[in-house]
PyMOL Python script that loads the backbone (N, CA, C, O; Angstrom):
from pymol import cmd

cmd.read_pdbstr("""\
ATOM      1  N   UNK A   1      50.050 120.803 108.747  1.00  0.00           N
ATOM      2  CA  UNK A   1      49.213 120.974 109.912  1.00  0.00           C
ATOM      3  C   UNK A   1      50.044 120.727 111.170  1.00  0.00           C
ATOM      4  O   UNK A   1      50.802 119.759 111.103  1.00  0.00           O
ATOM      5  N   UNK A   2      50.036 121.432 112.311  1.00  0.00           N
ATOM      6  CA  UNK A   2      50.376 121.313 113.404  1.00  0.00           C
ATOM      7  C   UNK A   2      50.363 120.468 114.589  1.00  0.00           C
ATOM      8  O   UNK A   2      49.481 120.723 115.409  1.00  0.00           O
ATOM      9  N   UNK A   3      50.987 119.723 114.788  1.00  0.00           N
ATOM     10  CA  UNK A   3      50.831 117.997 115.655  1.00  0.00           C
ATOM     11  C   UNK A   3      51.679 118.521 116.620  1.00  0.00           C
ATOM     12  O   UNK A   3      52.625 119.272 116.385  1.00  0.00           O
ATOM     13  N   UNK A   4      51.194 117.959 118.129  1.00  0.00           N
ATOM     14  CA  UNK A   4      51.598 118.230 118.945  1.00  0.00           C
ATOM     15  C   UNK A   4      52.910 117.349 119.555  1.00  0.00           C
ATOM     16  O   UNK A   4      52.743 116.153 119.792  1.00  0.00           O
ATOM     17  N   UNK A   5      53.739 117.754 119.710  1.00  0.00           N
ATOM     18  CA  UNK A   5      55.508 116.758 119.839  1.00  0.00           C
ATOM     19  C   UNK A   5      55.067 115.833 121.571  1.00  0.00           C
ATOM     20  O   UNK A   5      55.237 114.676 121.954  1.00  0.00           O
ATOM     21  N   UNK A   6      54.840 116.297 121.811  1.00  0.00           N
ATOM     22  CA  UNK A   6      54.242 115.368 123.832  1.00  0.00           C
ATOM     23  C   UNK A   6      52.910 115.481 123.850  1.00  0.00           C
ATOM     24  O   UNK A   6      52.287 116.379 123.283  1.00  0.00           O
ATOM     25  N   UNK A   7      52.164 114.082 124.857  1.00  0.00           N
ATOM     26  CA  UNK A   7      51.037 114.391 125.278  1.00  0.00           C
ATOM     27  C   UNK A   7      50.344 115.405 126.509  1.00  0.00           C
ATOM     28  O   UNK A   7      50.446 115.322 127.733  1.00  0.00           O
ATOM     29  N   UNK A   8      49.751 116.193 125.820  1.00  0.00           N
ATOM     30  CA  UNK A   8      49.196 117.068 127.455  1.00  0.00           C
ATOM     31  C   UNK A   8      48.555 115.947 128.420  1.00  0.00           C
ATOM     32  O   UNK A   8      47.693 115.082 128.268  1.00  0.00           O
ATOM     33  N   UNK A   9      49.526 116.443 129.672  1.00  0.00           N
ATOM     34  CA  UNK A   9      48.488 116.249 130.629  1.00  0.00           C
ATOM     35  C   UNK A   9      47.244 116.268 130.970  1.00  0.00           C
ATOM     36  O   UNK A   9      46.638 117.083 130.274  1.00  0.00           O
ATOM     37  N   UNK A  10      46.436 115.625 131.891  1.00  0.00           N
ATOM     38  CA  UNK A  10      45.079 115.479 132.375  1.00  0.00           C
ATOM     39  C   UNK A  10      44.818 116.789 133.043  1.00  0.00           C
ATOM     40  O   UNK A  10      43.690 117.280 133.019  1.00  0.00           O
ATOM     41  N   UNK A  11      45.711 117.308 133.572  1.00  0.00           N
ATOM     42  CA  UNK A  11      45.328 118.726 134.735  1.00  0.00           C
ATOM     43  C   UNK A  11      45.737 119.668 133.679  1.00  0.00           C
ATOM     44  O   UNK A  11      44.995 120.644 133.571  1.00  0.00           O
ATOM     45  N   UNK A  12      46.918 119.599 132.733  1.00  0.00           N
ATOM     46  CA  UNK A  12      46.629 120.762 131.837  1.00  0.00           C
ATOM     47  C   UNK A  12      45.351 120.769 130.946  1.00  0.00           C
ATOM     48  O   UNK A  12      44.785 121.836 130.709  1.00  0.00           O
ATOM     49  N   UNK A  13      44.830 119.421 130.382  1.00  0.00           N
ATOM     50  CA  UNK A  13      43.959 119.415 129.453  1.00  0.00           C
ATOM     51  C   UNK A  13      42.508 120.050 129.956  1.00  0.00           C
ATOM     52  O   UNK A  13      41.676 120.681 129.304  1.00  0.00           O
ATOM     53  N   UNK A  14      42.507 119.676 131.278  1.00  0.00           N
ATOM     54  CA  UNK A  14      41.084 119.838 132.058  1.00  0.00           C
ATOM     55  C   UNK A  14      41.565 121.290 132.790  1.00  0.00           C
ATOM     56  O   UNK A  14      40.611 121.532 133.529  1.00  0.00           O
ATOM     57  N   UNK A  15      42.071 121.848 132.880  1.00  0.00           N
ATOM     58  CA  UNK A  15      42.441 123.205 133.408  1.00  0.00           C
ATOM     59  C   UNK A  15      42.386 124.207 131.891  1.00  0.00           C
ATOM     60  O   UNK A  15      42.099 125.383 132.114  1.00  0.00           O
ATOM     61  N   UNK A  16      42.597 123.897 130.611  1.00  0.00           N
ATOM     62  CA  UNK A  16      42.100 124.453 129.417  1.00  0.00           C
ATOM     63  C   UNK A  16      40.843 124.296 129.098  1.00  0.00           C
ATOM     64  O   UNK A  16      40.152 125.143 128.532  1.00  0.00           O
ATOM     65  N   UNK A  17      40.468 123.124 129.473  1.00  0.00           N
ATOM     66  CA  UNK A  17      39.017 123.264 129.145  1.00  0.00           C
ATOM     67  C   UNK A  17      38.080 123.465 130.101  1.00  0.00           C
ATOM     68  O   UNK A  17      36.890 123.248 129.877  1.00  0.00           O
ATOM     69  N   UNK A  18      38.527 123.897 131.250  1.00  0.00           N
ATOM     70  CA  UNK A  18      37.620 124.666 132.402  1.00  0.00           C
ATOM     71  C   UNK A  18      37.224 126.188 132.002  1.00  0.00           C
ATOM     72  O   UNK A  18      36.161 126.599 132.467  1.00  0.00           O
ATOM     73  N   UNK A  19      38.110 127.207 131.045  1.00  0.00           N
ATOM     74  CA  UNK A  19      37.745 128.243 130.299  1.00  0.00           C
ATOM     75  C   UNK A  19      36.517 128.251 129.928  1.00  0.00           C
ATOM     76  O   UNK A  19      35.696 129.140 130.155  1.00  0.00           O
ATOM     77  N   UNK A  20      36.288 126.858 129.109  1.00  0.00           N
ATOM     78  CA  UNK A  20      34.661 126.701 127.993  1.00  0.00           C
ATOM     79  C   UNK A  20      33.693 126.810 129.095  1.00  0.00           C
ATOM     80  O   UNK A  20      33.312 125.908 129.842  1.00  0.00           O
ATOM     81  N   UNK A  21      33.214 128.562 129.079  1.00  0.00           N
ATOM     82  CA  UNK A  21      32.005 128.296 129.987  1.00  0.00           C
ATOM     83  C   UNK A  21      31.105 128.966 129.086  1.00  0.00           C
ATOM     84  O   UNK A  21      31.365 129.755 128.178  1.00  0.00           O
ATOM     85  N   UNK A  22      29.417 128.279 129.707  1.00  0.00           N
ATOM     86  CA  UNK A  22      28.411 129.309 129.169  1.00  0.00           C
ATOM     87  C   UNK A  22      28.179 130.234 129.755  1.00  0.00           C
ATOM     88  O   UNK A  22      28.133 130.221 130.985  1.00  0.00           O
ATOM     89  N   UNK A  23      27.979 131.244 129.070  1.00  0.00           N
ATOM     90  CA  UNK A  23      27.758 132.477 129.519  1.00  0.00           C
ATOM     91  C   UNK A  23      26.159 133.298 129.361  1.00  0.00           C
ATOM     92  O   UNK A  23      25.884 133.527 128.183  1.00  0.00           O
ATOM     93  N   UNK A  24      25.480 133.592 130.007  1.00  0.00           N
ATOM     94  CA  UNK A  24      24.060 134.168 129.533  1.00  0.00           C
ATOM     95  C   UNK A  24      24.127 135.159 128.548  1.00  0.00           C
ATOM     96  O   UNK A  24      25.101 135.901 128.421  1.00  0.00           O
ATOM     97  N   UNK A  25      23.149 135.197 127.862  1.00  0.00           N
ATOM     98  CA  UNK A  25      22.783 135.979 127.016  1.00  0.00           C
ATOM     99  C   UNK A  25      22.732 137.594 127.629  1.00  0.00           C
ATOM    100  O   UNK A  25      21.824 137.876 128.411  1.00  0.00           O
ATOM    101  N   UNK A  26      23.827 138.719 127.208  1.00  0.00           N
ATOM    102  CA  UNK A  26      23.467 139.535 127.383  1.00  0.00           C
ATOM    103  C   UNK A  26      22.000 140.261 126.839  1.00  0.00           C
ATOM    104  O   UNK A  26      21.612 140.003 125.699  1.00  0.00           O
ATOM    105  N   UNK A  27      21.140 141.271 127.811  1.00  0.00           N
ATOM    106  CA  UNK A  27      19.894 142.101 127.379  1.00  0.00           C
ATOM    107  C   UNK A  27      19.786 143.114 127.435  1.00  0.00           C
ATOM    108  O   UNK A  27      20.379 143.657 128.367  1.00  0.00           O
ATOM    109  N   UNK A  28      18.905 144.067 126.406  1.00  0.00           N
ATOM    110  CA  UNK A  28      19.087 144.960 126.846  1.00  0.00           C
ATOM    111  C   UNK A  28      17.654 145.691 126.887  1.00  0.00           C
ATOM    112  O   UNK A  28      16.931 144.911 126.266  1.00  0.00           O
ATOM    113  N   UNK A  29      16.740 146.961 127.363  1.00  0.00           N
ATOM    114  CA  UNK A  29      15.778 147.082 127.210  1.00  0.00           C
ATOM    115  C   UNK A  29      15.367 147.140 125.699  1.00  0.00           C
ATOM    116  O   UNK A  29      16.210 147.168 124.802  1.00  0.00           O
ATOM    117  N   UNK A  30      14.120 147.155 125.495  1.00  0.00           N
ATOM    118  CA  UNK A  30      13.644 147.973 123.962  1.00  0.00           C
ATOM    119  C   UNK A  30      13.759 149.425 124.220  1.00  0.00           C
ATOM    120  O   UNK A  30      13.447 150.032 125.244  1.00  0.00           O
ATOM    121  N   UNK A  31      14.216 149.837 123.214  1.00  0.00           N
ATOM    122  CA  UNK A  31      14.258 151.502 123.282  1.00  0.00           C
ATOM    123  C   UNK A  31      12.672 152.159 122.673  1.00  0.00           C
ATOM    124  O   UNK A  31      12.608 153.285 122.180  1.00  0.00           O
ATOM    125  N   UNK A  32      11.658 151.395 122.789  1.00  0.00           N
ATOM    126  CA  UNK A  32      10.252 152.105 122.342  1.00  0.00           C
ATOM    127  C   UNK A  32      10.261 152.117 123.476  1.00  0.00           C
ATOM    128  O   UNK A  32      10.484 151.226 124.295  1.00  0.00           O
ATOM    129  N   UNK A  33       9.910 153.581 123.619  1.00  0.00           N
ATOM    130  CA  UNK A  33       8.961 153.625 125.451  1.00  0.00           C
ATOM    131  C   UNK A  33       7.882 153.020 126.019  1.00  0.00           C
ATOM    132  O   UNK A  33       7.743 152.983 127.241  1.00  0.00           O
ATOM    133  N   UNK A  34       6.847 152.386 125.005  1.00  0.00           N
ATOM    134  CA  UNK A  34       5.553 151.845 125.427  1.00  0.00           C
ATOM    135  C   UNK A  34       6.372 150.297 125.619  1.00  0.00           C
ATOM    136  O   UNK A  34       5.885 149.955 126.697  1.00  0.00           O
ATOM    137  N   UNK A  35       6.870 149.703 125.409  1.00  0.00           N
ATOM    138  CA  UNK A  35       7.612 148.364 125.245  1.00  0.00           C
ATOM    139  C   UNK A  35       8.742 147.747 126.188  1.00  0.00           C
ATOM    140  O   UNK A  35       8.598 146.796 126.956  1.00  0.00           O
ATOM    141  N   UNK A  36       9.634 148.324 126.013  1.00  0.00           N
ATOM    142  CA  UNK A  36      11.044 148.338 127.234  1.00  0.00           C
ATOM    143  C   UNK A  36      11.057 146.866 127.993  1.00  0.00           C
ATOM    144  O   UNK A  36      11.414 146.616 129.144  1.00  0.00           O
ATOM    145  N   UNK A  37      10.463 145.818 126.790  1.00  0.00           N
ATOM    146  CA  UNK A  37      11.177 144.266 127.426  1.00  0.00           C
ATOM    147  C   UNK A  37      12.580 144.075 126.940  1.00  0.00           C
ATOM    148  O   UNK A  37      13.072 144.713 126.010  1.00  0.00           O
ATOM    149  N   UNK A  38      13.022 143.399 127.448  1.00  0.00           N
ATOM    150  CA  UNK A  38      14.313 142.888 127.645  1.00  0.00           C
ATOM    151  C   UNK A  38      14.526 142.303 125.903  1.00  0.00           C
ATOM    152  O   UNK A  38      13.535 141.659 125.559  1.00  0.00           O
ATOM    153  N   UNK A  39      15.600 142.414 124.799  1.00  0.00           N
ATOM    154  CA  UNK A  39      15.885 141.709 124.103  1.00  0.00           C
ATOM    155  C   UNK A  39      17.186 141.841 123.917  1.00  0.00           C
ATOM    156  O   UNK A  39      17.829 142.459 124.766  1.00  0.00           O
ATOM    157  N   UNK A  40      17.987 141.164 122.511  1.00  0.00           N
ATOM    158  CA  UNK A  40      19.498 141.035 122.412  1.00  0.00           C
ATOM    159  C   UNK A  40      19.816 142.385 121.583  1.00  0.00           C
ATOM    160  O   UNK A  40      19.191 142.913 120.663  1.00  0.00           O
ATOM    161  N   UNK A  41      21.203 142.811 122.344  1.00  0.00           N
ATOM    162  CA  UNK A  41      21.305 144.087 121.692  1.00  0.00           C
ATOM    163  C   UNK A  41      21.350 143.543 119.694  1.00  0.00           C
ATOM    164  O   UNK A  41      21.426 142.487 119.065  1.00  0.00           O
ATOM    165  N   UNK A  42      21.255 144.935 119.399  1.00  0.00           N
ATOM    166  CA  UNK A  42      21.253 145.184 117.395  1.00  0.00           C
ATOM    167  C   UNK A  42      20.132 144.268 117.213  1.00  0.00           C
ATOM    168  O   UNK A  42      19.811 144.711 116.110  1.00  0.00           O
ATOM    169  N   UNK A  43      19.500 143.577 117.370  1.00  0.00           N
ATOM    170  CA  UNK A  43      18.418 142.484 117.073  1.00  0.00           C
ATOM    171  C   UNK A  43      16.868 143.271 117.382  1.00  0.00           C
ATOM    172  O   UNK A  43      16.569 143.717 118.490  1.00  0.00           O
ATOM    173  N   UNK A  44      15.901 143.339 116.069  1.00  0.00           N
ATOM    174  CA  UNK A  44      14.904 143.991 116.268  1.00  0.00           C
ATOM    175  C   UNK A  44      14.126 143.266 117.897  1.00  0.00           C
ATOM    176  O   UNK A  44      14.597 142.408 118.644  1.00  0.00           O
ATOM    177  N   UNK A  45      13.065 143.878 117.976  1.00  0.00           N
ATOM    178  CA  UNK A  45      12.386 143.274 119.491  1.00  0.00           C
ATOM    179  C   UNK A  45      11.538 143.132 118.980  1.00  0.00           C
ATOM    180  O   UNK A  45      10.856 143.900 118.303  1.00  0.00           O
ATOM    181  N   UNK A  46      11.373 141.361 119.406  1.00  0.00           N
ATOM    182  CA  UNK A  46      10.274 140.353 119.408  1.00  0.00           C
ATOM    183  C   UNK A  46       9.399 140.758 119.413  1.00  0.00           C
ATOM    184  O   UNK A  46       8.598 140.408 118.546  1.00  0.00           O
ATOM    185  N   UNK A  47       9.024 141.754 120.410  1.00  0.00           N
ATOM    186  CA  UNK A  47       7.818 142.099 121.164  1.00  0.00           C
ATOM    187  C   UNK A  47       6.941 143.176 120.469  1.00  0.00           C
ATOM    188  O   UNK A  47       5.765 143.244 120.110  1.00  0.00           O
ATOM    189  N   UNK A  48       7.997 143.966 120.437  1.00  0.00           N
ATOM    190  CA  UNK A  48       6.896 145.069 119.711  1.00  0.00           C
ATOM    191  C   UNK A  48       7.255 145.346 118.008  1.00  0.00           C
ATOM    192  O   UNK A  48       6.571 146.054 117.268  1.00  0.00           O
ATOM    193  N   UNK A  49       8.152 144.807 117.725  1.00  0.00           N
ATOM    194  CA  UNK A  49       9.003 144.681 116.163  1.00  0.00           C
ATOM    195  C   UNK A  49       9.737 146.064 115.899  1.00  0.00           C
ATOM    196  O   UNK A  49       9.741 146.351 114.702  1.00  0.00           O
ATOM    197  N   UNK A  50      10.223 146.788 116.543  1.00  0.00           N
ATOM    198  CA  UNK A  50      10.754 147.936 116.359  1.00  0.00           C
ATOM    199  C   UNK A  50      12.324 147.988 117.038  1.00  0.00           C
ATOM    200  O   UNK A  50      12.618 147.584 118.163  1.00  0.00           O
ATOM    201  N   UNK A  51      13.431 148.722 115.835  1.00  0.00           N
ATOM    202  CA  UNK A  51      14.987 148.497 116.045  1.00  0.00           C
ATOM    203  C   UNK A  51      15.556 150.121 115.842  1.00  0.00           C
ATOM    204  O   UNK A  51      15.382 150.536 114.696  1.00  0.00           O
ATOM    205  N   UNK A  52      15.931 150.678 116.386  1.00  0.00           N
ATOM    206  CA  UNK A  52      16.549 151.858 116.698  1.00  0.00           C
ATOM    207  C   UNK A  52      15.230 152.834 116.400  1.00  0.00           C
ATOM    208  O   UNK A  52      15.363 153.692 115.527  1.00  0.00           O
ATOM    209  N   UNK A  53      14.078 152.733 117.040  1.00  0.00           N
ATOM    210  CA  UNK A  53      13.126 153.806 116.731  1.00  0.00           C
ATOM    211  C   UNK A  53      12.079 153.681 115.815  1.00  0.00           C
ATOM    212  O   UNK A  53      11.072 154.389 115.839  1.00  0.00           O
ATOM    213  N   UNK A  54      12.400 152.397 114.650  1.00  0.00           N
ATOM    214  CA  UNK A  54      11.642 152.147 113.554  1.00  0.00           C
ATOM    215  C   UNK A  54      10.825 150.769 113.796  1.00  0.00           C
ATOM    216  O   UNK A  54      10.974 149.797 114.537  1.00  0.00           O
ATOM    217  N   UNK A  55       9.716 151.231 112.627  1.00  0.00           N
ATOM    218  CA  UNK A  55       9.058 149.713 112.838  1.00  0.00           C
ATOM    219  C   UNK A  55       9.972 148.918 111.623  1.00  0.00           C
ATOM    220  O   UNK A  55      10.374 149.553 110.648  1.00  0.00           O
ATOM    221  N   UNK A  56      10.175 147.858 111.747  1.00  0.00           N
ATOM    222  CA  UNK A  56      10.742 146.769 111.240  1.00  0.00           C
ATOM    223  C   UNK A  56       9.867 146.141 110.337  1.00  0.00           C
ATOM    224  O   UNK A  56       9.697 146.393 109.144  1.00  0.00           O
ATOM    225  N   UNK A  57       9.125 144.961 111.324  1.00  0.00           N
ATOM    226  CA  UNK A  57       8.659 143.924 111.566  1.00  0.00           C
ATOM    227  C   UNK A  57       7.442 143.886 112.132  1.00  0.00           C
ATOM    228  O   UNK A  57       7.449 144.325 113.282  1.00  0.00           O
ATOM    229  N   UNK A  58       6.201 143.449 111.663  1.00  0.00           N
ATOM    230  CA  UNK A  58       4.805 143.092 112.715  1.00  0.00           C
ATOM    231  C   UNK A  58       5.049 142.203 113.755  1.00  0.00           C
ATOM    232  O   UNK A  58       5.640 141.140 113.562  1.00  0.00           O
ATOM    233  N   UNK A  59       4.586 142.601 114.979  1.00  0.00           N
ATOM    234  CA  UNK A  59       4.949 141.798 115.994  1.00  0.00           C
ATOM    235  C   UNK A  59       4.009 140.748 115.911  1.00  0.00           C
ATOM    236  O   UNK A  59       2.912 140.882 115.369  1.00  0.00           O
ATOM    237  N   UNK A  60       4.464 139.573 116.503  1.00  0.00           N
ATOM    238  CA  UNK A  60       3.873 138.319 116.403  1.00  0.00           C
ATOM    239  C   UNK A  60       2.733 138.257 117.072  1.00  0.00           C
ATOM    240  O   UNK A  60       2.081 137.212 117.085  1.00  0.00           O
TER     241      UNK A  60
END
""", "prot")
cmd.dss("prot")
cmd.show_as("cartoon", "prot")
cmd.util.cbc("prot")
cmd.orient("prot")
């Protein structure tokens, strides 16, 4: 396993870990026309239960 030979610095350590950000959830519409809320792309929609055109799922 790989061990590091010197200790990193405080400004390198905290300047690497300034990268770790959150990022929002990309959305995208529903592709049913009666529907068109916002969900995560490839992921059926919550809302109306339908994923590339098909029904899936009963909506809740």
């Amino acid at each position: 396993m790989a061990v590091p030979k010197r200790k990193m610095s405080r400004s390198n350590t905290r300047s690497r870990r300034a990268q770790w950000k959150a990022v929002a959830p990309v959305l995208v519409p529903c592709s049913n026309r009666a529907c068109r809320k916002p969900h995560l792309p490839h992921v059926v929609c919550p809302s109306c239960g339908q994923y590339d055109g098909r029904q899936i799922v009963q909506p809740a």
